[in-house]
ZARODREN-734555 format. One record per residue: z, x, y negated of N, C-alpha, C, O in turn; residue in one letter. Coordinates in steps of 0.1 Angstrom, whole numbers. Atoms other than C-alpha are relative to their C-alpha. Layout:
! residues N
R     nw     nu     nv    caw    cau    cav     cw     cu     cv     ow     ou     ov  type
R      Z      X      Y      Z      X      Y      Z      X      Y      Z      X      Y     A
...
This chain:
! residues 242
R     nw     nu     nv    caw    cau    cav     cw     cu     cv     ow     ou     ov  type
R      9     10      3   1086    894  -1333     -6     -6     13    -10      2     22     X
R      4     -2    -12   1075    875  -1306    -12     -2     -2    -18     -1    -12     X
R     19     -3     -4   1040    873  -1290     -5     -8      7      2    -12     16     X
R      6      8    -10   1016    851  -1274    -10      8     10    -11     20      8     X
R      5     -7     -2    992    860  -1249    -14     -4     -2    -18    -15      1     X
R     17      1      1    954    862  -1256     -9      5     12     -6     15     19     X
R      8     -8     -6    924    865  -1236    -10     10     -7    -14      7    -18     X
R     15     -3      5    893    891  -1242     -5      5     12     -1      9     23     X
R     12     -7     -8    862    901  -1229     -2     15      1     -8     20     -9     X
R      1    -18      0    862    938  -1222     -6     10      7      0     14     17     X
R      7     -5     -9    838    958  -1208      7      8     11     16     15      8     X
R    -11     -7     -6    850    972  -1176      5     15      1     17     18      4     X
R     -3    -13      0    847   1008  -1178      9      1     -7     20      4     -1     X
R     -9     -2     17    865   1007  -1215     15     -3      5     24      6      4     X
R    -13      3     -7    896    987  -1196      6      9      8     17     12      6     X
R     -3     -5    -10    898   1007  -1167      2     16     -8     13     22     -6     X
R     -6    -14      9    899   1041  -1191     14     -2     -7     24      6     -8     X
R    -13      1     11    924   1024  -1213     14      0     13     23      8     12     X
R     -8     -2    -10    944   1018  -1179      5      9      8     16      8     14     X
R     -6    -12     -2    944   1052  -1168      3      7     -8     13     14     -4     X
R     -6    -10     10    948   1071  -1198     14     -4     -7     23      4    -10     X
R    -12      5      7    972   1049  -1214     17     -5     10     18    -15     16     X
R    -11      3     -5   1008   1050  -1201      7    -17      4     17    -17     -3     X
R     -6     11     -5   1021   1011  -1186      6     -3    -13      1    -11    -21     X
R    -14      0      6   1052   1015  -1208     -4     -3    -13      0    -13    -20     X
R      7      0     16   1030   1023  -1243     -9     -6     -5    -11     -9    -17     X
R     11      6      8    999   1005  -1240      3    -16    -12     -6    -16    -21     X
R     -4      9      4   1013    972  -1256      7      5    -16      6      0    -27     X
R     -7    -10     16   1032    996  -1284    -17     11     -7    -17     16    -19     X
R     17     -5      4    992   1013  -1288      1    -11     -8      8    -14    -17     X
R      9     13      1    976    983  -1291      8    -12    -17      2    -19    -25     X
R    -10      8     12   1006    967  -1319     -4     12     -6     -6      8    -18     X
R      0     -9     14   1000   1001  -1340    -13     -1     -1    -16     -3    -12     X
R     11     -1      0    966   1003  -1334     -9    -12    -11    -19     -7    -16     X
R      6     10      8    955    968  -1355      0      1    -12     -9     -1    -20     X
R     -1      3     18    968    970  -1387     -6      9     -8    -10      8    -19     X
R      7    -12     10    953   1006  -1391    -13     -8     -4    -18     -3    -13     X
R     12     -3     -1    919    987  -1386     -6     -8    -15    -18     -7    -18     X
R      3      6     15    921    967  -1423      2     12     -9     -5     13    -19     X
R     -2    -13     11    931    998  -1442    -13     14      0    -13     24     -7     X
R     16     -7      1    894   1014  -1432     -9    -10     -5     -9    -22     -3     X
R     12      9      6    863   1004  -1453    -11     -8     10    -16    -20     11     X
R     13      2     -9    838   1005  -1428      0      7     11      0     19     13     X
R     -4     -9    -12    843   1005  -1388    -13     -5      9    -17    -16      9     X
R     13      3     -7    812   1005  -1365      9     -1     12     16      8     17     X
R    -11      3     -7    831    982  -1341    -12     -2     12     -8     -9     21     X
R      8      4     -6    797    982  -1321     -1     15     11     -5     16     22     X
R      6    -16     -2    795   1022  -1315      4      1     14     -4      7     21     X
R      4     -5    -17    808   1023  -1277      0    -12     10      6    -14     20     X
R      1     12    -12    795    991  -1264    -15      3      7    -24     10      2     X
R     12     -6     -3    769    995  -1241     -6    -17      4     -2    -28      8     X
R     13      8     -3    735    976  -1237      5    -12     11      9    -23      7     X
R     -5      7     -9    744    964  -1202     16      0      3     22     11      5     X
R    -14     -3     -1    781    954  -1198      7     -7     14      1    -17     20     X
R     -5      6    -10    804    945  -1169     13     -9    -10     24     -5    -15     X
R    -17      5      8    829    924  -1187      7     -8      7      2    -18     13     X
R     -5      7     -5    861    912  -1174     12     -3    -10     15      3    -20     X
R    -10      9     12    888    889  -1189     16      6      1     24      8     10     X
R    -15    -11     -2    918    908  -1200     11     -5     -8      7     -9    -20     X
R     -7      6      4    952    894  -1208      9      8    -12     16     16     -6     X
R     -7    -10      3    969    912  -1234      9     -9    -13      3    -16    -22     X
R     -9      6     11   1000    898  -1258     -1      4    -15     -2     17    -15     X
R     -1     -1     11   1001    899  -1294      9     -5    -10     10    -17     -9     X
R     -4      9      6   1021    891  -1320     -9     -9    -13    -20     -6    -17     X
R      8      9     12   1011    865  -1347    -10      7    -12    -21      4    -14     X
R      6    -10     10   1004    892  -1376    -10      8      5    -19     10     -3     X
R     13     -7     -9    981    913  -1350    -10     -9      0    -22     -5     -3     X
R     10      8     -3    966    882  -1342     -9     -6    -10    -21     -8     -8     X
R      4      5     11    959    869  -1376    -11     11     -6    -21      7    -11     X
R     10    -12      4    942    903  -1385    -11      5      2    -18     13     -4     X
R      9     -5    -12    919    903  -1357     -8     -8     -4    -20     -4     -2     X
R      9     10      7    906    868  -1375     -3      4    -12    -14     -1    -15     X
R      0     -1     10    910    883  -1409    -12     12      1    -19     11     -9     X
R      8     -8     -1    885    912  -1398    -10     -7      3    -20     -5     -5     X
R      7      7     -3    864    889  -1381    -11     -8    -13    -23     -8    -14     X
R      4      7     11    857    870  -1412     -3      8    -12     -8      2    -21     X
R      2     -9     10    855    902  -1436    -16      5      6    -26      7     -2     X
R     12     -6     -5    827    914  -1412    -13    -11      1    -25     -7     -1     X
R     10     12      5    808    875  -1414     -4      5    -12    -16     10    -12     X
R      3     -1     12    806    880  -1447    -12      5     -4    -20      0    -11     X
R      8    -12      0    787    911  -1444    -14     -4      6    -24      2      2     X
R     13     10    -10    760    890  -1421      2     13     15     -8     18     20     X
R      0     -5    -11    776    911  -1389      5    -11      7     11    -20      1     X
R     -4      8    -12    783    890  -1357     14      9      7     12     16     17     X
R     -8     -8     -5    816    905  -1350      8    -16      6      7    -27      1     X
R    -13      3     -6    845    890  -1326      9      6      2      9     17     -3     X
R     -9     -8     -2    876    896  -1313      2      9      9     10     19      9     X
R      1    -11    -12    868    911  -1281     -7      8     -5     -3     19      0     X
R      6    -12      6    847    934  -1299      6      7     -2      6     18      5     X
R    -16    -10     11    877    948  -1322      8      4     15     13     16     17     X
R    -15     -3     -9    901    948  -1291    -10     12     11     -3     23     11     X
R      9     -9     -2    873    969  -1272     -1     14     -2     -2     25      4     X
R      3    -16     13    870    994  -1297     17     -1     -2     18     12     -3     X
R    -14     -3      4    909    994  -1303      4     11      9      7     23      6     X
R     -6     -4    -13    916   1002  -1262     -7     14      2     -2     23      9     X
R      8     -9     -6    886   1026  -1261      5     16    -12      3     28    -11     X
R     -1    -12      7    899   1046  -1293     13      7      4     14     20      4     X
R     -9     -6     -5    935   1049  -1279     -1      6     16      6     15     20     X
R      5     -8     -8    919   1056  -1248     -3     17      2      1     25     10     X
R      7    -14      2    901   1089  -1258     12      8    -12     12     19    -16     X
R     -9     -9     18    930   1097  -1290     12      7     11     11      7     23     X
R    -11     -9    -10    962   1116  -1278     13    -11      1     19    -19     -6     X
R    -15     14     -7    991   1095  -1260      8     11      2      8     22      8     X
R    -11     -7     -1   1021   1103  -1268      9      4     12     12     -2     22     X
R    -12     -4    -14   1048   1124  -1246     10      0     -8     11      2    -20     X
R    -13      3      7   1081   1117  -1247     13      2     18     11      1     30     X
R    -10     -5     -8   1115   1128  -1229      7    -16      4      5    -22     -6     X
R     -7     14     -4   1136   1091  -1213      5      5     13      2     11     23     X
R    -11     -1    -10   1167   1088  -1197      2    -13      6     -6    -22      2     X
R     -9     10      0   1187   1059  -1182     11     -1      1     17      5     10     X
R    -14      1     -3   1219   1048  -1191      6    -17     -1      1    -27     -5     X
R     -8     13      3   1244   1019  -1190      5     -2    -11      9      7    -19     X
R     -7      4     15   1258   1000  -1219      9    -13      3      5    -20     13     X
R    -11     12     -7   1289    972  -1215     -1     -7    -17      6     -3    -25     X
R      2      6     12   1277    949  -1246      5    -16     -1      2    -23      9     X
R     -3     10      0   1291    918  -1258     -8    -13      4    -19    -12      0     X
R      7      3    -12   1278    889  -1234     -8    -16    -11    -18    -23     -8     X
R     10      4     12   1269    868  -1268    -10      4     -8    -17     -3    -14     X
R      7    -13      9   1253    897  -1285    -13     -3     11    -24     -6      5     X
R      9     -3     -6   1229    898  -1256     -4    -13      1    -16    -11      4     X
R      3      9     -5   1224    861  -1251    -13     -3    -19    -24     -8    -21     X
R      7      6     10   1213    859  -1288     -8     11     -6    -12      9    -17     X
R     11     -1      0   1190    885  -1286     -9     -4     12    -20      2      8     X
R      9      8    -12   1170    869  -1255    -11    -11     -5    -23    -15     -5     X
R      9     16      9   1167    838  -1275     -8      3    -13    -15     -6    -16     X
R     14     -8     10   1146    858  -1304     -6      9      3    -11     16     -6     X
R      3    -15     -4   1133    887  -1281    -14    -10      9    -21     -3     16     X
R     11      7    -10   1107    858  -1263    -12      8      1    -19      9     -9     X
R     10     -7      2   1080    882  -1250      0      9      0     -9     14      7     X
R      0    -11      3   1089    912  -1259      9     10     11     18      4     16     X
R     -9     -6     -8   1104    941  -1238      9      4     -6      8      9    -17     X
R    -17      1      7   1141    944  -1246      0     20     -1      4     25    -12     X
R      0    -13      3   1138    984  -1243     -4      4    -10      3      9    -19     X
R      9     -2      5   1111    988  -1260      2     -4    -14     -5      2    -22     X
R      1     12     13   1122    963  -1291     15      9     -3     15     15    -14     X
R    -11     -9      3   1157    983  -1289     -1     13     -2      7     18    -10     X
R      4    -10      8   1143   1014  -1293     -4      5     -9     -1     16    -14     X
R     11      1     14   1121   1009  -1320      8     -3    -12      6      0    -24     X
R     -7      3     12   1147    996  -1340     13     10     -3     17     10    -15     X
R     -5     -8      7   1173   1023  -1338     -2     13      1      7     22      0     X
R      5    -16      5   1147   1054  -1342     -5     -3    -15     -8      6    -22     X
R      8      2     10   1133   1033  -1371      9     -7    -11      6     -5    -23     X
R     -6      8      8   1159   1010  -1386     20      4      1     28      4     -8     X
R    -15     -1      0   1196   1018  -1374      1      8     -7    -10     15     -9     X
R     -6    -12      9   1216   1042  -1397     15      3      1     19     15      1     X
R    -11     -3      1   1250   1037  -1396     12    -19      6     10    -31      7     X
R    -12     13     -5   1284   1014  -1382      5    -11    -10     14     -9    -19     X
R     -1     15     10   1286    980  -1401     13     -6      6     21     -9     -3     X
R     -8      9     -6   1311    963  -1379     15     12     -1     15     24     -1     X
R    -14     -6     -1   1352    969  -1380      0      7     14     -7      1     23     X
R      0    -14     -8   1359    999  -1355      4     -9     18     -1    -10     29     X
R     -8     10    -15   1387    974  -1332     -9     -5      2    -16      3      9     X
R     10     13     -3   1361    943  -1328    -10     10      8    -18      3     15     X
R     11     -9     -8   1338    973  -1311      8      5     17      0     10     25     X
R     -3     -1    -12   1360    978  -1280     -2    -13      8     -4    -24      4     X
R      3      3    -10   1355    968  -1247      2    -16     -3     13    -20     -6     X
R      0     17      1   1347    926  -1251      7     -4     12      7      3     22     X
R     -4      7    -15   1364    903  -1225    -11     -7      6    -12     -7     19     X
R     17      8     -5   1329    885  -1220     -8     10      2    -10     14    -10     X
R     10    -11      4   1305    914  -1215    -11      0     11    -10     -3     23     X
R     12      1     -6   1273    917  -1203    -10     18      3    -16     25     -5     X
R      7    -14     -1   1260    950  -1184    -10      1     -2    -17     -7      5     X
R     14     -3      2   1229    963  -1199     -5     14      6      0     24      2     X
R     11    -16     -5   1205    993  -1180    -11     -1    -10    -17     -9    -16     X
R     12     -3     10   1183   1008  -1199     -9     12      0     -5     23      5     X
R     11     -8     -4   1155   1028  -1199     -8      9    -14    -19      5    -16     X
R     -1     -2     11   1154   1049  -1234    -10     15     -1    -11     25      7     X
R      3    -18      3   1134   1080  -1248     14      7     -4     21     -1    -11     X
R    -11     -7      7   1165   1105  -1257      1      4    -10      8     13    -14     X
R     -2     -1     19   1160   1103  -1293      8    -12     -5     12    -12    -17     X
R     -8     10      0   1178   1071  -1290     18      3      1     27      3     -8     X
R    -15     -8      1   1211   1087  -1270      2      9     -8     15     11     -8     X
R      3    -11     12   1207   1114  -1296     10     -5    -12     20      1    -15     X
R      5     11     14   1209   1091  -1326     15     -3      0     25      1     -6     X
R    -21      6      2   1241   1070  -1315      8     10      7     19      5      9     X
R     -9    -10      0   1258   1100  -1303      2      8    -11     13     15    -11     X
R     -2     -7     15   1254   1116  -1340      3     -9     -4     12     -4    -12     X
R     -6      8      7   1263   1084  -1354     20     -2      0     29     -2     -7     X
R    -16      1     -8   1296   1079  -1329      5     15     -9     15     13    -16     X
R     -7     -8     -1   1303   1117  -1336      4      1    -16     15      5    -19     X
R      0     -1     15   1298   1115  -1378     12    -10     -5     19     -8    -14     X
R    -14     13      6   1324   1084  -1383      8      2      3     11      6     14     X
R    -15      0      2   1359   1085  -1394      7    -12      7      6    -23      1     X
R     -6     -9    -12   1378   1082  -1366    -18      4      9    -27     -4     10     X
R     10      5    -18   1351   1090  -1337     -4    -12      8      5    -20     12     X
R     -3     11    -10   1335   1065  -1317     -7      4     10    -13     14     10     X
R      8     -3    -12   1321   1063  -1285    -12     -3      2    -15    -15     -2     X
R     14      3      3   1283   1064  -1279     -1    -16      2     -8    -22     -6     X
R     -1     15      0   1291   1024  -1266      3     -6     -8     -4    -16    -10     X
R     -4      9      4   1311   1013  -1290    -15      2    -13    -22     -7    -18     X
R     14      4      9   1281   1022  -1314    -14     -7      6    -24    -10      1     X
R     12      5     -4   1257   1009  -1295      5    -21      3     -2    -30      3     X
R     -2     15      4   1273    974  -1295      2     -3    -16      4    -15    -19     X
R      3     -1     20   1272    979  -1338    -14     -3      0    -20    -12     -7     X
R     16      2     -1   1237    983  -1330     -6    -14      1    -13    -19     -8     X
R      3      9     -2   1232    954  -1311      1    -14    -10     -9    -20    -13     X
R      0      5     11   1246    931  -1337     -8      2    -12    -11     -7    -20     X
R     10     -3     10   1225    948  -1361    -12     -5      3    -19    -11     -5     X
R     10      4     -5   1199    941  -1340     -6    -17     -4    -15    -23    -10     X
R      1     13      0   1203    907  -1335     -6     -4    -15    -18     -6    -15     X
R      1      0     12   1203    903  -1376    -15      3     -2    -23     -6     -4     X
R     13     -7     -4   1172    923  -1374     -7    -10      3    -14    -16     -6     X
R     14     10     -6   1152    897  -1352      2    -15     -3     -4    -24      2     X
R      1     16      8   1163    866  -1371     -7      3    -13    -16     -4    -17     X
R      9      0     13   1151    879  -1401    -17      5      5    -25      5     -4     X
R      9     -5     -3   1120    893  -1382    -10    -16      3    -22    -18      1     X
R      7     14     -3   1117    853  -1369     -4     -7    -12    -14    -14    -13     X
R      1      7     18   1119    841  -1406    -14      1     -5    -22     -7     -8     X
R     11     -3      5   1094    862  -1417    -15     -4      8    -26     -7      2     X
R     10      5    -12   1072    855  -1386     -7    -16     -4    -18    -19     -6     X
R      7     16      4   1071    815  -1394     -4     -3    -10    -11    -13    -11     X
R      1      1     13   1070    817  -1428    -17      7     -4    -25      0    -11     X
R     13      1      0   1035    839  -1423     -7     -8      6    -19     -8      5     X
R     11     10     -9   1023    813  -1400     -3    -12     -5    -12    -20     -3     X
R      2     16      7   1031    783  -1422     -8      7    -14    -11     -2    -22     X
R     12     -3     10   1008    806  -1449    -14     -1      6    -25     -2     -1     X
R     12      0     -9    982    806  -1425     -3    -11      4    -15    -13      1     X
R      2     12      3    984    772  -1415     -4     -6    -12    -15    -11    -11     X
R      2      1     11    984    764  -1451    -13      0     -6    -17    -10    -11     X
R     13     -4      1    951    780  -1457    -10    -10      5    -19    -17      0     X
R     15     14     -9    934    758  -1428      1    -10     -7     -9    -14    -14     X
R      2     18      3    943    724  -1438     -7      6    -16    -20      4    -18     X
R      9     -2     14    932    736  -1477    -18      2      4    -28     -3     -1     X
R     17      1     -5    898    743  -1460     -4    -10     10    -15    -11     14     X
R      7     13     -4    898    713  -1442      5    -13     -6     10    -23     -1     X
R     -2      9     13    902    696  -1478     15     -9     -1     16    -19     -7     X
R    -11     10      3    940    684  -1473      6      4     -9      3     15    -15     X
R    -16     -5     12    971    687  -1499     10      2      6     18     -7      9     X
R    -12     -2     -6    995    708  -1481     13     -2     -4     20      5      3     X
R    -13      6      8   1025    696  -1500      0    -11      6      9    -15     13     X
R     -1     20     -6   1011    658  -1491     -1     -2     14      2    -12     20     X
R      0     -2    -14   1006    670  -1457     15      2      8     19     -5     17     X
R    -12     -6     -4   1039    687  -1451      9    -14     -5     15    -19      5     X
R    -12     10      3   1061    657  -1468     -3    -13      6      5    -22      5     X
R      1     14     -6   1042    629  -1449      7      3     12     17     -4     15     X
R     -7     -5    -13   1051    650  -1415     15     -1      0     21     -6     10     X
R    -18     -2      3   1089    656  -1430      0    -15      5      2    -17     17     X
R     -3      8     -5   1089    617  -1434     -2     -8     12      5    -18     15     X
R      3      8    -11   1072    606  -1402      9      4     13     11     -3     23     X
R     -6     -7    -12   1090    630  -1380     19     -1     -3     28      1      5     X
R    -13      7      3   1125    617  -1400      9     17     -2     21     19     -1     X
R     -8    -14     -1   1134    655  -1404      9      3    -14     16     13    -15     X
């Protein structure tokens, strides 16, 4: 999914904790797990470690759409209530809880991969934002299972595009049990270009779903700034001749 980048206001101690305690590589993978837990709690005292006097400085940090949307959707659950909450508040209290909670350890290797040189071109163009490791990882500890693609079509491409990579070893793990479980054998590469195609697949439907919650969210606004989104959307279709 990709991500934009937001500013907030963050007290500086709280940043500078989150920046030493939290690893480079994870804070951004924190910070995306960290949100969604914060609607599935009743009641969060998003005030508890701000202090009186603050140094605040402006801190850049990317999100995707659904993070971002949540961050409004709390904001507005906590109005209700007659609290004065924002989003630097929440993001504050996010940094300072994964700050102090336990950060994960984990084993990473690097290796090379010789992947088809369209396969990689057309995840780039839906990967906008996001770290290509980081997005390839996640999807085959969480989503890969098994070889989709005919066995031949998985050797060596004539177009190919060298990928390095920078992986935890629960990844080479993974597609070396996959390579070793299939009738014939494959090689940990040729599964890992199965993957990538899967992948790809993966972050089109990941884009789908992405615009599809944003044109619900748009949707919403104009209804509260009294339009008819049907009459809105088909004047745009015809004026824009689409």
């Amino acid at each position: 999914m990709s991500k934009r980048q937001y500013n907030f206001s963050i007290d500086e101690p709280i940043f500078k904790l989150f920046k030493e305690k939290c690893p480079a590589r994870l804070q951004n993978k924190m910070i995306q797990k960290a949100i969604p837990n914060l609607l599935e709690q009743k009641e969060i005292d998003f005030w508890k470690f701000r202090r009186e006097v603050r140094k605040p400085l402006s801190c850049p940090f990317r999100l995707d759409i659904e993070n971002s949307n949540t961050l409004d959707r709390l904001v507005e659950k906590y109005a209700v209530k007659g609290n004065k909450l924002n989003r630097s508040v929440i993001m504050e209290y996010v940094l300072y809880q994964i700050a102090t909670g336990e950060i994960e350890q984990r084993e990473s290797k690097i290796k090379t991969y010789y992947i088809e040189e369209y396969v990689h071109e057309e995840i780039q163009k839906y990967l906008v934002g996001e770290h290509l490791n980081h997005a390839i990882e996640t999807f085959v500890l969480e989503y890969y299972e098994k070889i989709q693609s005919e066995t031949s079509s998985l050797k060596s491409p004539q177009k190919k595009h060298q990928l390095s990579t920078y992986f935890d070893v629960r990844v080479s793990n993974k597609l070396k049990d996959i390579a070793n479980d299939h009738v014939p054998k494959l090689s940990e590469t040729m599964v890992f270009r199965d993957m990538t195609r899967q992948f790809v697949i993966h972050l089109q439907e990941k884009k789908i779903a992405e615009i599809k919650k944003e044109i619900q969210h748009q949707i919403l606004i104009l209804q509260d700034l009294g339009e008819d989104p049907k009459a809105f959307l088909k004047k745009l279709i015809d004026e824009e001749g689409l």
